[in-house]
N, C-alpha and C positions, 0 to 999 in steps of 0.2 A: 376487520380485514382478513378474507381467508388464504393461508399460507399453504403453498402447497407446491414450493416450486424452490431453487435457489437460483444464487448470478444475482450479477450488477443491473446489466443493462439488457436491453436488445432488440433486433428489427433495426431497419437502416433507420429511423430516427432517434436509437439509443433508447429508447423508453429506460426509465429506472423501474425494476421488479417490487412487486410489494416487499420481497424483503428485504432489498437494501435500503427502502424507505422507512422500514420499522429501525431497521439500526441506525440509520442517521436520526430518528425521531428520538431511541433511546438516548445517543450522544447528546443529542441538544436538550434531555431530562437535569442531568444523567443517573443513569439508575446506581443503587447502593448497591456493594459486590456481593450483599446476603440475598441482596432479589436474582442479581443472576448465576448466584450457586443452585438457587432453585430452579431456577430455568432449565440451568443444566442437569438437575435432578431426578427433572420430567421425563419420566421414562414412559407415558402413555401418549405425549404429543413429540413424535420425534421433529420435527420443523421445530415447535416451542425450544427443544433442548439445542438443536443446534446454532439455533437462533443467541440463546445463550451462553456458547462456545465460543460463536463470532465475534460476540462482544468484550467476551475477556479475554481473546485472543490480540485484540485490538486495547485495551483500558487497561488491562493485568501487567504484572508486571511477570518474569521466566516462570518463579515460582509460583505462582499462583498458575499459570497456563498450566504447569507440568502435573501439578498439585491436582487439579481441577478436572481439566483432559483425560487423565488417564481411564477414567472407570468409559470412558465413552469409546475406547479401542476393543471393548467386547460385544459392542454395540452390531451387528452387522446387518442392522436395515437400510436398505438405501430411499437413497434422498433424491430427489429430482433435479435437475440442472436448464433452467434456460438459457440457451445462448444466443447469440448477436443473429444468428439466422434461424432463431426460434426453436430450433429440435432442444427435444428434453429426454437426454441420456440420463443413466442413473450413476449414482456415487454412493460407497458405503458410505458410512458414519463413522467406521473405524478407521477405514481411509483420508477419510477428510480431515479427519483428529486430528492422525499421526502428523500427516504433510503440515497443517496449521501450529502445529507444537514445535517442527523441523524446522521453517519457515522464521517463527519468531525468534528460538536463538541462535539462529544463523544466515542473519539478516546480513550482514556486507559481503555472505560468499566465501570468507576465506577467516583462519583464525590467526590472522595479521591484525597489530595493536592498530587502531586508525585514531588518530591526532589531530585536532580543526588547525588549518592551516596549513599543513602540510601533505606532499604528493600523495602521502597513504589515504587520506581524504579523495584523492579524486579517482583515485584506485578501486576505492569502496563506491562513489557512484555508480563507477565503470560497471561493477561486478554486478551491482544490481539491475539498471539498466540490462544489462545481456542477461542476465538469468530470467528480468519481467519480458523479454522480446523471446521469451524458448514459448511462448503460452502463447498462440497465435489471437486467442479472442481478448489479447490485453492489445485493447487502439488507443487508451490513452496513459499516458506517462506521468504524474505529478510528481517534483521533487523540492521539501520545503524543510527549511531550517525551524529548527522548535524552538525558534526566539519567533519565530514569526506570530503577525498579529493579523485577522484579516479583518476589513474594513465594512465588509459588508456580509450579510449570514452565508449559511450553509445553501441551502435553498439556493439565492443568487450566483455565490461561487459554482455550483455544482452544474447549473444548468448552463453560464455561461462558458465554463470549460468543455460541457459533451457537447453542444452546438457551434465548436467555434472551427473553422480550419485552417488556424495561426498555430504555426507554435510558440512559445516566446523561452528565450535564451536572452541574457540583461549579461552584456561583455561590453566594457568600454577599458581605454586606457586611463590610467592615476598616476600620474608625474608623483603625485604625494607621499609620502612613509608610510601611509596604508595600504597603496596602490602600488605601482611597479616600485615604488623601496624594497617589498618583500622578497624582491625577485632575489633569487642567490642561486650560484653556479651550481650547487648541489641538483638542482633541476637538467642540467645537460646530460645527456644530448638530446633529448626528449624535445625539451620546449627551451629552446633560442629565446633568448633576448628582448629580441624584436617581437617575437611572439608572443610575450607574456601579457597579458589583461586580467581586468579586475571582472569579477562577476559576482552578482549576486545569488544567494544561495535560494532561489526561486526558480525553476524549469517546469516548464511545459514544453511536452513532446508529444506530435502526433506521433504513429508508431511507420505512417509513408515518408515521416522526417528522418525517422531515426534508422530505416533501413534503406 
């Protein structure tokens, strides 16, 4: 497969780019972190290296992003970009780095403790949500809890998400001690009573939904 381009998708039917199909191809391997230190070492195929970035930018954990990234901020070749209506701008490589190193640890937006179950949780949604809508070519939204388990591959999941024009939000009410038991005044004036629902930590947003 010849790489020569970056991006997700694009063209009004979303096509997936060879390269986000090499990286989900890698996930569903998944590759050892000494293959993609080499990746990222490649300094005569720049696409191979940052192809290698993406991936430990996404699998690595801070240290290993910051660890790793860094020798690629001297890097100042640029990279190709397809987007949703096909033009292919360019992006440094030292560019792309940095944002991708920035990006990972400081993923909820704000350096407030966030806590499962409580308002700070739904704060740290918020913050991402509006930070992925500043980026006009992000149309779709996925929001999943890392307990989650999917039922069917990558491949499935992936095609039936960029074809669909549902969003799905899972809010009902729980009379139960799991459900509206948790509700507590500490949530006023914000969200009333009445108001309060259980949902699941699963969201799909188009991006016509969410503005």
């Amino acid at each position: 497969m010849e790489l020569d381009h970056l991006d997700g998708t694009f063209s009004g039917n979303r096509k997936p780019t060879p390269f986000i199909c090499l990286v989900m191809k890698m996930l569903q391997i998944p590759l050892e972190k000494e293959i993609v230190i080499e990746f990222i070492k490649n300094e005569d195929y720049k696409y191979v290296r940052i192809l290698g970035a993406f991936y430990l930018r996404l699998t690595g954990s801070n240290i290993d992003v910051y660890r790793y990234l860094e020798p690629l901020y001297n890097d100042y070749r640029n990279l190709r970009r397809k987007l949703a209506d096909g033009l292919l701008p360019s992006i440094g490589i030292s560019a792309l780095s940095a944002r991708e190193a920035e990006d990972r640890t400081n993923i909820s937006g704000s350096g407030e403790k966030v806590v499962w179950g409580e308002i700070s949780m739904v704060d740290a949604e918020r913050r991402l949500l509006e930070n992925a809508l500043q980026d006009s070519d992000n149309q779709q939204f996925v929001l999943l809890s890392d307990s989650c388990v999917p039922l069917y591959n990558f491949h499935y999941i992936y095609h039936y998400l960029m074809y669909t024009n549902i969003s799905f939000v899972d809010c009902f009410k729980d009379p139960g001690p799991h459900g509206n038991g948790r509700y507590s005044e500490h949530m006023l004036p914000e969200i009333q009573v009445e108001d309060f629902r259980k949902g699941a930590q699963v969201i799909f947003l188009l991006q016509s939904y969410c503005i």
